[in-house]
N, C-alpha and C positions, 0 to 999 in steps of 0.2 A: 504493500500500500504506500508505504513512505517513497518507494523507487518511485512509483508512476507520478506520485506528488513533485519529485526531483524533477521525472521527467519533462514533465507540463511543462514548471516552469523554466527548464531549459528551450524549450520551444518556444514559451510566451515570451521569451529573452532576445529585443530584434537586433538582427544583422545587421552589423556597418557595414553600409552600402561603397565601395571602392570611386571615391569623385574622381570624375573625367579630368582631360586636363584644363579644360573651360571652368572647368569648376574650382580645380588649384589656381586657376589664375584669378577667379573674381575673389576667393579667398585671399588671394595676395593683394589682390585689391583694395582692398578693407585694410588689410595691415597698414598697407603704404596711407592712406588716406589718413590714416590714425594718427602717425608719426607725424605725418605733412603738417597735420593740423597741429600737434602737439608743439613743433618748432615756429610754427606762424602765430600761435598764442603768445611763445615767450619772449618772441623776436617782439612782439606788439606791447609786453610789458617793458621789455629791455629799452623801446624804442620809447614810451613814455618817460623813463629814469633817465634820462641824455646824464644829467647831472653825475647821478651816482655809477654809471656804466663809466663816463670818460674821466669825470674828476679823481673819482674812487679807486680806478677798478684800471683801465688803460693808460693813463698818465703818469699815475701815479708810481710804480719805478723809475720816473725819469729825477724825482725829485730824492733833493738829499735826505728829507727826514722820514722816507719811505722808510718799515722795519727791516726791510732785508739790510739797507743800504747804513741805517745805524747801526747795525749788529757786525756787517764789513769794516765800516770804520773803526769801531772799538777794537776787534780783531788786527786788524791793521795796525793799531796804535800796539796791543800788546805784541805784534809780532816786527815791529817797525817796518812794514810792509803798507807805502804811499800809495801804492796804484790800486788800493781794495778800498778806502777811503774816497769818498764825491761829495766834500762837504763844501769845496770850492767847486764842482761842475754843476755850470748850467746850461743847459741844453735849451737853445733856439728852436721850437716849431715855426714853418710855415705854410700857408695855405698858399697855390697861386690858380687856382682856378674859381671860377664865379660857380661853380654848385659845388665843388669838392669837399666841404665842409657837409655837406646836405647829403653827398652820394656816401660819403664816410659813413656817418651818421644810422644810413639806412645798411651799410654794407654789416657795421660792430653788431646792429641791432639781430641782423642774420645767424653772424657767426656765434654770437651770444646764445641764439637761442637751440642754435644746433648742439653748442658744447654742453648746454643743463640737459636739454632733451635726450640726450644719447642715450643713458643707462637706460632711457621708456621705450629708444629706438629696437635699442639690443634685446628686450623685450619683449616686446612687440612680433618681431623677428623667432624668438624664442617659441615661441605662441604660433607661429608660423607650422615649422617645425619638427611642434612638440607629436602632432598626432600621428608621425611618419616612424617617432621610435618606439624603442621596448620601455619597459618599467626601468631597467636598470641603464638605460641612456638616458630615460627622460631626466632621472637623481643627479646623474653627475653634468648633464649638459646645462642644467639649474645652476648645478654649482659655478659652471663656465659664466655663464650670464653674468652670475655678479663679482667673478674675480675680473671676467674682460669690464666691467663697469668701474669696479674698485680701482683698476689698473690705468685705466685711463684718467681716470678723476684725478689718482696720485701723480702720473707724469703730467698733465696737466698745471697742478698745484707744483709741481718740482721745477717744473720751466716757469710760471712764473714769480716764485719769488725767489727764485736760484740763477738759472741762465739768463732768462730776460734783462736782471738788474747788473749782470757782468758783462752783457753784451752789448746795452747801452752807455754802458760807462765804458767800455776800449773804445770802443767803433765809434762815440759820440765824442771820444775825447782825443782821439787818433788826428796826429796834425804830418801832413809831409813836411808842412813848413809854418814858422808862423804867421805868416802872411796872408795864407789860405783859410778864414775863418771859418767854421761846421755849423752851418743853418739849414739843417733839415727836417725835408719838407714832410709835412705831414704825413703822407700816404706812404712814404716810404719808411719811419716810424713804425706806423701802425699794421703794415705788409709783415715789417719784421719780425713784434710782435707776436703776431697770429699764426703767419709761418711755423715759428720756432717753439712756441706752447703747443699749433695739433703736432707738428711733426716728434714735440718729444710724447706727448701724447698717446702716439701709434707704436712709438717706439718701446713704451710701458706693457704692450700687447704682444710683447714677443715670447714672454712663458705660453700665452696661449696660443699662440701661432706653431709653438716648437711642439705642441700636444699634440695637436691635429697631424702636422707632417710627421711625428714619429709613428702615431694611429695609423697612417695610411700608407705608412713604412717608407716615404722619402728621404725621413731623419732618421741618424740616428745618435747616441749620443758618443759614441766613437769621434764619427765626423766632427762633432761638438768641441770635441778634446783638442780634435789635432789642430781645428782651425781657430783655437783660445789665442793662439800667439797673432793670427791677424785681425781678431778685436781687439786686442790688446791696443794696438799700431794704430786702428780706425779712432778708439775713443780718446785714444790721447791726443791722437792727430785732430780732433773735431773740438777737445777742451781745447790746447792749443790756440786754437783759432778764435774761439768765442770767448776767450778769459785774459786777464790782462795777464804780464810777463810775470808770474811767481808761481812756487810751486803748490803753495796753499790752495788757491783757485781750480788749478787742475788736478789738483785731489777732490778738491768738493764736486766738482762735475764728473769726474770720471766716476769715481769708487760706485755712486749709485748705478749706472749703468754697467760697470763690471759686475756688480755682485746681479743686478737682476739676469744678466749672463750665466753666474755660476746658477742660479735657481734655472734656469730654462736646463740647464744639462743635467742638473739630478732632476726634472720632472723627468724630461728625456728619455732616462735610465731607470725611470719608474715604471714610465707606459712599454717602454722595448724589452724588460724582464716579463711584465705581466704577459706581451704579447707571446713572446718565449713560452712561459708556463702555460699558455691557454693551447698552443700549439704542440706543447708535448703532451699535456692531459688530451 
């Protein structure tokens, strides 16, 4: 009696129906729409704060009493190290176009809202996704979700009150000669900026970028090992460039990108033994 009761309800239990591809795609649909809107909300909040977005938020390392740039000067005095200290630099914007100020304006308000919205993007996206895995991909692709969100947030926040405020004190204070005075122009500023915060940004993405290619067996963390010595050479070559002449600076830039390197090769060496063990069981 209790089987035919099981029975039933295994039958009154309904089949998911396998969507077409029209139907993955209106489904993608929806996702994209979500986001779309999600980023055009904050751009519209961002774009109302002009004040707190430029004064606060994008200007703001160029000046000396920024915290990053009090915390270099002190540093600087205790290590008698001039070039980490900007409490004499001031840095000239200028506008030379009749909307540039206005196309500015609507451009930060974009990138502003792209960079809050993302963790909702990746989400979103998540959601997309989810109903193509098992139970035990859906657990750990969650987990992916919010390391690739945490991950980004933190390179993010690491460019800018770390690289951002070293790269406009060289490059803003870099003379061929004295004669040659540094009035630059806004968009080129604020290009740098943006550049240099998503680009470390993506670059915070590389544990979970090294999952996926070890998973699908392009990586592995061998490869990882042998090619440590030409990360090595890229990130010092890239502090180098973006730091003024001492070695403090390109300790502070480097160390965090070498060490999110050593984590990218023990995940590496976590997923390529599991794969190992799933392969000989």
């Amino acid at each position: 009696m209790q089987e035919d009761i099981s029975n039933k309800k295994k039958q009154q239990k309904p089949v998911e129906k396998e969507m077409s591809f029209w139907e993955h795609l209106e489904e993608l649909r929806g996702h994209i729409i979500r986001s779309v809107a999600a980023i055009l909300v904050l751009s519209i909040i961002a774009f109302v704060n002009k004040k707190i977005i430029f004064d606060y938020v994008i200007l703001a390392p160029k000046d000396p009493h920024f915290i990053t740039n009090r915390f270099f000067c002190k540093v600087g005095e205790l290590l008698s190290l001039d070039g980490l200290c900007m409490s004499d630099f001031n840095l000239l914007l200028q506008n030379i176009n009749m909307s540039g100020q206005f196309m500015m304006h609507i451009y930060i308000s974009i990138v502003s809202g792209l960079v809050v919205a993302a963790p909702y993007i990746l989400w979103e996206f998540w959601r997309f996704v989810k109903p193509a895995l098992h139970s035990k991909e859906q657990k750990y692709s969650r987990g992916a979700v919010l390391a690739s969100s945490g991950l980004f947030i933190t390179g993010v926040l690491f460019s800018y009150y770390i690289i951002v405020p070293l790269t406009i004190n060289f490059f803003g204070s870099y003379q061929i000669s004295e004669s040659v005075v540094n009035q630059i122009n806004l968009n080129s500023y604020i290009s740098t900026i943006v550049s240099v915060t998503l680009a470390t940004g993506l670059v915070f993405e590389l544990p979970i970028l090294v999952y996926f290619l070890t998973k699908i067996g392009i990586l592995t963390p061998a490869f990882m090992k042998k090619s440590r010595k030409y990360m090595l050479i890229i990130v010092l070559t890239i502090a180098a460039i973006i730091t003024p002449p001492d070695v403090f600076s390109q300790i502070l830039v480097s160390f965090p990108l070498l060490l999110l390197y050593e984590v990218s090769i023990w995940i590496s060496g976590r997923v390529y033994r599991n794969k190992q063990a799933e392969l000989a069981g």
